[in-house]
PyMOL Python script that loads the backbone (N, CA, C, O; Angstrom):
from pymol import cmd

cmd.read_pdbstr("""\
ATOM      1  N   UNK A   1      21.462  -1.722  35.893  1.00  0.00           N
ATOM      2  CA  UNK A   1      22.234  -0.832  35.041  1.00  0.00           C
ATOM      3  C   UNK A   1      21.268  -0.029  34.161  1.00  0.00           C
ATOM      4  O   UNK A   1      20.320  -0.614  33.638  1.00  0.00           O
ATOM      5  N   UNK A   2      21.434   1.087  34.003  1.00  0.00           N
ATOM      6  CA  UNK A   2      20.550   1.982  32.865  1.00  0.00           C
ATOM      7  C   UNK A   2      20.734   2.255  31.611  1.00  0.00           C
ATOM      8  O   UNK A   2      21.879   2.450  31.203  1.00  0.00           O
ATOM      9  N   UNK A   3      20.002   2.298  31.043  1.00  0.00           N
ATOM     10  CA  UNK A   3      20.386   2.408  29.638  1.00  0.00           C
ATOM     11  C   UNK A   3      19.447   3.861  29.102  1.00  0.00           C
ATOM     12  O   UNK A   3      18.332   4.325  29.341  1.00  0.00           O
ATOM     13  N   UNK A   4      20.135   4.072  28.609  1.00  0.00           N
ATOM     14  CA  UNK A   4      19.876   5.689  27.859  1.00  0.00           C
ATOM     15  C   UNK A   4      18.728   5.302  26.819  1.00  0.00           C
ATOM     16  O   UNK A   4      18.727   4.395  25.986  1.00  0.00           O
ATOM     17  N   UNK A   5      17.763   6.241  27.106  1.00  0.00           N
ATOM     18  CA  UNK A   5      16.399   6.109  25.698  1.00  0.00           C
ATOM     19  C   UNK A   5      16.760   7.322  25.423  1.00  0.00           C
ATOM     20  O   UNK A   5      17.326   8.266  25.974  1.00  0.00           O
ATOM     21  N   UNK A   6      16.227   7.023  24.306  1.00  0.00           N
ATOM     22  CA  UNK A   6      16.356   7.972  22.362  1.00  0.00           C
ATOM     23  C   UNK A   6      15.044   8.033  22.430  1.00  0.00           C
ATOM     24  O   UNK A   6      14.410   6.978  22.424  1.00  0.00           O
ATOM     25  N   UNK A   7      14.511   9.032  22.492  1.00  0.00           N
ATOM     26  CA  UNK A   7      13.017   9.646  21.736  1.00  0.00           C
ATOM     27  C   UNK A   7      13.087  10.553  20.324  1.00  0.00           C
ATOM     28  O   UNK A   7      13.593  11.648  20.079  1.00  0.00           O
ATOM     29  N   UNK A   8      12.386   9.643  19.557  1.00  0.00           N
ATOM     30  CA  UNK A   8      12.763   9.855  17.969  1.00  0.00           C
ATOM     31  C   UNK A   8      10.921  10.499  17.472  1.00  0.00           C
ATOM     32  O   UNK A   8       9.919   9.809  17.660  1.00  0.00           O
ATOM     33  N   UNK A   9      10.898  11.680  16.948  1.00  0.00           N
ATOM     34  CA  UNK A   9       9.785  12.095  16.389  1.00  0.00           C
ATOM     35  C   UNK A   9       9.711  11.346  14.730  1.00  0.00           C
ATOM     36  O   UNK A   9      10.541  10.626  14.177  1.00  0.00           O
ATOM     37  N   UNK A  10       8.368  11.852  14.239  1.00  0.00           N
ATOM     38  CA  UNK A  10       7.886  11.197  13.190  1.00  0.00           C
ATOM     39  C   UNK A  10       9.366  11.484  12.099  1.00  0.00           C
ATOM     40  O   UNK A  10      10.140  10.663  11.607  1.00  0.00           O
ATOM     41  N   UNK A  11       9.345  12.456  12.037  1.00  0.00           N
ATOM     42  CA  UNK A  11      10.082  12.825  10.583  1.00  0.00           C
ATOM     43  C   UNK A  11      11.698  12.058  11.033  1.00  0.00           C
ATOM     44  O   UNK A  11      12.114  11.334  10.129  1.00  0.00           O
ATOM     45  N   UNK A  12      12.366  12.110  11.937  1.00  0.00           N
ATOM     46  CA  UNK A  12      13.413  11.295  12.414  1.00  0.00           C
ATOM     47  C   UNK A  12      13.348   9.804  11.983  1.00  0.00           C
ATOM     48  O   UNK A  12      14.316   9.176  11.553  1.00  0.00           O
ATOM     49  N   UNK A  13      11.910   9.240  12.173  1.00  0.00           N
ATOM     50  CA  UNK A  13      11.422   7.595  12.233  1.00  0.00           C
ATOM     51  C   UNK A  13      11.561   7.819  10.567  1.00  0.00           C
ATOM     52  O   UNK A  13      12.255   7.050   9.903  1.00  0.00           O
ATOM     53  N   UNK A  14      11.021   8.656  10.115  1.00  0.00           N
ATOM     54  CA  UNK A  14      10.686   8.142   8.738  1.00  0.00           C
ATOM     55  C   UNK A  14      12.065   8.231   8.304  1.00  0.00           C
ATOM     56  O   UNK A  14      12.411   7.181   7.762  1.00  0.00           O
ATOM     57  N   UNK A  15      12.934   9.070   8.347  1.00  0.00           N
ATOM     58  CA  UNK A  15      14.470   9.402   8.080  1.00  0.00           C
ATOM     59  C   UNK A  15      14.822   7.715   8.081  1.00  0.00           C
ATOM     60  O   UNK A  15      15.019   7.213   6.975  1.00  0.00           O
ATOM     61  N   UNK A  16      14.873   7.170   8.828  1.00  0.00           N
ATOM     62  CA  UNK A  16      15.988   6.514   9.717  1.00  0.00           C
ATOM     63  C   UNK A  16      15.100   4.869   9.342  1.00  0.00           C
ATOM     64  O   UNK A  16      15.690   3.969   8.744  1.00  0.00           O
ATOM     65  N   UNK A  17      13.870   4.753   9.742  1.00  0.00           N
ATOM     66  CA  UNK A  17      13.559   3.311   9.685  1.00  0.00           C
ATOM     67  C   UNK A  17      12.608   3.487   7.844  1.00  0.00           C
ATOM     68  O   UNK A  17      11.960   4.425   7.381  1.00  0.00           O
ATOM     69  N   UNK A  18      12.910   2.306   7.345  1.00  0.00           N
ATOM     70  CA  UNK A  18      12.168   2.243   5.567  1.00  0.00           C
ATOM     71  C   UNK A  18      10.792   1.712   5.890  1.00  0.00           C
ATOM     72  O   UNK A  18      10.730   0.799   6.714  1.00  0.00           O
ATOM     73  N   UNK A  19       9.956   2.056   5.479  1.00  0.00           N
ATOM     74  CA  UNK A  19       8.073   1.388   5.629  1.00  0.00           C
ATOM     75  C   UNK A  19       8.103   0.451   4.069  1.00  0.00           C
ATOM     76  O   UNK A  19       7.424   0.681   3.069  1.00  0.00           O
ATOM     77  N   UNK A  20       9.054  -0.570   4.257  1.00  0.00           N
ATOM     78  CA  UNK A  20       8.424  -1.400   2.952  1.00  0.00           C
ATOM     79  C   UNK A  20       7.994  -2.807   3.475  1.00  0.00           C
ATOM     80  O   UNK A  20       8.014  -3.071   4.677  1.00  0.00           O
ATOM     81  N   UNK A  21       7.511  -3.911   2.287  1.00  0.00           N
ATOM     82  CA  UNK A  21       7.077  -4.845   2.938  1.00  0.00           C
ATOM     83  C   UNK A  21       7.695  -5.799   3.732  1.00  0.00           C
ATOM     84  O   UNK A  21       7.068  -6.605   4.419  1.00  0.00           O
ATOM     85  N   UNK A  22       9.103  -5.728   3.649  1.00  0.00           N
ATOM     86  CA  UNK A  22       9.356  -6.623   5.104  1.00  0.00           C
ATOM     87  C   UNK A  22       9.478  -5.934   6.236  1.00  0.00           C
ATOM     88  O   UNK A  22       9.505  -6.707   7.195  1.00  0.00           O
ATOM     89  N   UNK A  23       9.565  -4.796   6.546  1.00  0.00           N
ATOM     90  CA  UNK A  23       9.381  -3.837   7.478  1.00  0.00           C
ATOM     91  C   UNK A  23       7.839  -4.277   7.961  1.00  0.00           C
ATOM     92  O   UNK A  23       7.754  -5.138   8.836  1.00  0.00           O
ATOM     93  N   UNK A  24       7.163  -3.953   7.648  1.00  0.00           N
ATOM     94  CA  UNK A  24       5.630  -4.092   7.481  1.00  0.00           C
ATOM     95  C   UNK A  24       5.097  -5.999   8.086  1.00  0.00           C
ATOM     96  O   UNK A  24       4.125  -6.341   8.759  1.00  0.00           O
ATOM     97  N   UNK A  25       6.083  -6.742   7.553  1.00  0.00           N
ATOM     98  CA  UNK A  25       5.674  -8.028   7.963  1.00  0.00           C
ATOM     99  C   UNK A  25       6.507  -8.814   9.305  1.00  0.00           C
ATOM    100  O   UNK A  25       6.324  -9.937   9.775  1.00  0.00           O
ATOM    101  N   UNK A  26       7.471  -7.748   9.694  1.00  0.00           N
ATOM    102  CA  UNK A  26       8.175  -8.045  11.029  1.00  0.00           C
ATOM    103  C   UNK A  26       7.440  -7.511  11.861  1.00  0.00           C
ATOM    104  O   UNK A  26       7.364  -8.099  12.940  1.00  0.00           O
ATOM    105  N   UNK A  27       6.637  -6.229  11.693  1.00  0.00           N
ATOM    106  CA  UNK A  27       5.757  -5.371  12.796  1.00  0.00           C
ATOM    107  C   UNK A  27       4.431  -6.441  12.850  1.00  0.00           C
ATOM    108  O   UNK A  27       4.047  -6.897  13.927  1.00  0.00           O
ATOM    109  N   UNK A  28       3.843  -6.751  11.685  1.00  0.00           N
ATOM    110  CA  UNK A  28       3.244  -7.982  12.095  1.00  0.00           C
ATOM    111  C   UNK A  28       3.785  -9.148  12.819  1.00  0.00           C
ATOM    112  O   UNK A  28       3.318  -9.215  13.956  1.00  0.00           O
ATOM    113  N   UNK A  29       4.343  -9.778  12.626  1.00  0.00           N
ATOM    114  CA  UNK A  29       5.592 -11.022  13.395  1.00  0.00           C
ATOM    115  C   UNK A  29       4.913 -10.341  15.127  1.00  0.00           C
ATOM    116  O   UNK A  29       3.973 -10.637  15.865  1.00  0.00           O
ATOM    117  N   UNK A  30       6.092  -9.270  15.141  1.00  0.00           N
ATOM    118  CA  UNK A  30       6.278  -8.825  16.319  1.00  0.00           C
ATOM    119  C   UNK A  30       4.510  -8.826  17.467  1.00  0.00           C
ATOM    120  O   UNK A  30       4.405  -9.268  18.611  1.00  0.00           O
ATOM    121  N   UNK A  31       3.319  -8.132  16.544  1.00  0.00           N
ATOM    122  CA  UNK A  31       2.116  -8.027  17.334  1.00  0.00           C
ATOM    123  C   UNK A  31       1.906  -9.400  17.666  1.00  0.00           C
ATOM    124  O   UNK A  31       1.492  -9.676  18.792  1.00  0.00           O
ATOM    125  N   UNK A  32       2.178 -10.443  16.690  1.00  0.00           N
ATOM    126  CA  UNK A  32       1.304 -11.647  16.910  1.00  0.00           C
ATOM    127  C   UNK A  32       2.054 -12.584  17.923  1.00  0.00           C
ATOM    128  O   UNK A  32       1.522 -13.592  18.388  1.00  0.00           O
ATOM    129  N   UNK A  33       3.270 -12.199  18.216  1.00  0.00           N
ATOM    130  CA  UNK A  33       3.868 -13.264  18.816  1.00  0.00           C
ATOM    131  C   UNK A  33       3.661 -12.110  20.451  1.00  0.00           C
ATOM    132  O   UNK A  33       3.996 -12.554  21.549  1.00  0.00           O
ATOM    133  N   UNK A  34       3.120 -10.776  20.302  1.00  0.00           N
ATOM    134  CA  UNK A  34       2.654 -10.421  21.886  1.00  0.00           C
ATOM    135  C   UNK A  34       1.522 -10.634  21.957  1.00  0.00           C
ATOM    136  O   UNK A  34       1.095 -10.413  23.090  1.00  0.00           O
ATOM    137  N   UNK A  35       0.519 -11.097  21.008  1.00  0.00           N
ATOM    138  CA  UNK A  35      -0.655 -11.816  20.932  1.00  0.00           C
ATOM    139  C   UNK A  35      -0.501 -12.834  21.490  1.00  0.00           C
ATOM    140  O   UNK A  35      -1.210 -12.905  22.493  1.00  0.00           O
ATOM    141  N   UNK A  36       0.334 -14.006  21.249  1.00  0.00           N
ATOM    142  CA  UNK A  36       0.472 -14.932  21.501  1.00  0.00           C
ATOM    143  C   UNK A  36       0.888 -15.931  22.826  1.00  0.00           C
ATOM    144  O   UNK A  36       0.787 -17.111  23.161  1.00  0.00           O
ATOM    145  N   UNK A  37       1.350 -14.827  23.270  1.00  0.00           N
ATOM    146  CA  UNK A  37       2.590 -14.541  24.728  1.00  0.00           C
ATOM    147  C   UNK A  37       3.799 -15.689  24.238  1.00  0.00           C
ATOM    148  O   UNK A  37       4.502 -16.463  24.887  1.00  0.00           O
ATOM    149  N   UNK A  38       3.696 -15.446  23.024  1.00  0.00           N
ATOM    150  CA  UNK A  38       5.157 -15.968  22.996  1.00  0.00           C
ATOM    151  C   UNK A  38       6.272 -14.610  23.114  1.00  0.00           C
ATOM    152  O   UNK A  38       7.329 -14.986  22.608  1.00  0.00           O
ATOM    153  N   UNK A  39       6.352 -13.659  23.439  1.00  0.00           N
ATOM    154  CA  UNK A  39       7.349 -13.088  23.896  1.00  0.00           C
ATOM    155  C   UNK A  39       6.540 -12.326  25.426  1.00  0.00           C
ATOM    156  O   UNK A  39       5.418 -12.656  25.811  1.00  0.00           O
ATOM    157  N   UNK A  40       7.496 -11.188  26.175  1.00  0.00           N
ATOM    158  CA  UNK A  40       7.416 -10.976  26.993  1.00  0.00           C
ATOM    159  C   UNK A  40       7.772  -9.402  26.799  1.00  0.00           C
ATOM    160  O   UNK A  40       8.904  -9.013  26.514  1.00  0.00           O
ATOM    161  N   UNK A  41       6.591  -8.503  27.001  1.00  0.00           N
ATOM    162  CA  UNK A  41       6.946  -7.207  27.196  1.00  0.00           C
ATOM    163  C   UNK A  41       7.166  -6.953  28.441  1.00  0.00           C
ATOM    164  O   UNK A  41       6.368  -7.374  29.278  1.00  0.00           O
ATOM    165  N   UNK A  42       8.751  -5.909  28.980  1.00  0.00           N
ATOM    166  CA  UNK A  42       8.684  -5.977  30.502  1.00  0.00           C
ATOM    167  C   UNK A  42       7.131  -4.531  30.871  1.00  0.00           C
ATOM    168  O   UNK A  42       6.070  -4.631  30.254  1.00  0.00           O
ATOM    169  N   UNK A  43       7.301  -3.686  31.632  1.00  0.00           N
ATOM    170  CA  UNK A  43       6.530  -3.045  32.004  1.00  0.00           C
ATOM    171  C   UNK A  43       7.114  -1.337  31.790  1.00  0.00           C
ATOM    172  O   UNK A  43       6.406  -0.394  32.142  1.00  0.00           O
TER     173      UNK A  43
END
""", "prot")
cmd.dss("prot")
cmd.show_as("cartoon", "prot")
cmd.util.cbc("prot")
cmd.orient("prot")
């Protein structure tokens, strides 16, 4: 089944997602656990 992608430019991202510190410490979360291979990026 397909799913529709959204391509969002900078000024959209900044609109829409907040850069504070738990923002900031989930994007960490997120690298370390694909560091880790505890999750699975498909391709």
């Amino acid at each position: 089944m397909a799913h529709p992608v959204t391509l969002l430019g900078e000024a959209q991202l900044r609109a829409l997602v907040p850069l504070d510190l738990a923002a900031i410490d989930q994007v960490e979360a997120a690298f370390a656990s694909l560091a880790t291979d505890a999750v699975a990026m498909p391709p």
